[in-house]
Phi, psi and omega in degrees: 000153219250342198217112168312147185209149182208131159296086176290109149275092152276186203196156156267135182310130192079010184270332213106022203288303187295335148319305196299302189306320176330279156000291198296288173330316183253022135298310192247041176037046171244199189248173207226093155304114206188214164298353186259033159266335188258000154274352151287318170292321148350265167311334192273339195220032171040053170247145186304139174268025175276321154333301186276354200304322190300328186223052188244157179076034187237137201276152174293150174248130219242005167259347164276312184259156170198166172234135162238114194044039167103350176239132215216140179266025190266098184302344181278312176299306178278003177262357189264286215312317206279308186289342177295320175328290186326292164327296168295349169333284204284331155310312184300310180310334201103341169304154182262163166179169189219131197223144215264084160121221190057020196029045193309314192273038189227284221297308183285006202285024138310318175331107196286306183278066162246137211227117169252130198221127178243113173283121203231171177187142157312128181321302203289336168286329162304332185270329173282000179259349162269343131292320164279013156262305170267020210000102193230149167290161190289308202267004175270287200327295203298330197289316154300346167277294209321307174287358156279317157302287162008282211265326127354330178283296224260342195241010158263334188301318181305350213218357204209143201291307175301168177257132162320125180093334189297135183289320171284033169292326212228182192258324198227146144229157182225108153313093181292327183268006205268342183251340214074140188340294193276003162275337193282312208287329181260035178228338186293303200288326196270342138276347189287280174350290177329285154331317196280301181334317207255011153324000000 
């Protein structure tokens, strides 16, 4: 790609948010920025990655942890500090990337070619695809979105000016369930294209 560029997704848990972004990354051959961010900060600094795996994407537990003079003993807090780090890094560099959560269109939103998209699905269509990807009972499942959207909420909230999910957060927001997954994914790519074009 000729012009750096960068992809936000956020999502509600069952919409498809991680279809789309695969989807974007292997239209426009970049790399799809996700959980293989915390094997790299791993790797990089010889931490187990089941650690960080533990607390990434997690709201601070705020009866446990503090901060002094800027440094916090919040495991939560400092694995947020390291992918946002990251992120801009890889931005600093001139990299293209698509990158899935992580309160991205907040930490880049300096970025000039940034282009944020939130993937949204009506409940009941979220639940039969979260029961049948995690073959969950109607009521593990809703118990599972609920509580996965909770914390995605309370921990985009934590770190970023905008409200999670709010349409003027974003550039684009999308019902993944009134077209379906793969109609969805291809009215995305026919603005992401647009968008670039008109770079």
């Amino acid at each position: 790609m000729d012009k750096q560029v960068i992809i936000t997704v956020g999502r509600e848990f069952g919409s498809g948010g991680i279809f789309v972004a695969e989807a974007i990354a292997r239209d426009l051959d970049i790399p799809l920025y996700d959980k293989n961010i915390l094997e790299e900060l791993c790797d990089e600094r010889g931490i187990p990655h089941e650690y960080l795996a533990e607390h990434n994407e997690k709201p601070r537990r705020v009866l446990f942890s503090r901060t002094v003079r800027g440094e916090t003993n919040s495991p939560e807090q400092v694995l947020a500090e390291m992918q946002f780090s990251f992120l801009r890094e890889k931005a600093k560099e001139g990299n293209s990337f698509v990158v899935l959560g992580r309160c991205a269109e907040e930490v880049l939103k300096d970025q000039p070619n940034l282009i944020n998209l939130f993937i949204l699905a009506d409940p009941d269509w979220k639940m039969k695809r979260v029961m049948k990807n995690f073959n969950l009972s109607e009521e593990d499942a809703l118990t599972k979105m609920k509580k996965t959207d909770k914390y995605r909420k309370y921990y985009h909230n934590s770190h970023c000016s905008g409200k999670w999910g709010d349409s003027r957060t974003y550039d684009l927001c999308i019902n993944s369930s009134r077209l379906g997954l793969d109609k969805t994914i291809e009215e995305i790519l026919h603005y992401v294209h647009s968008r670039i074009d008109a770079m």
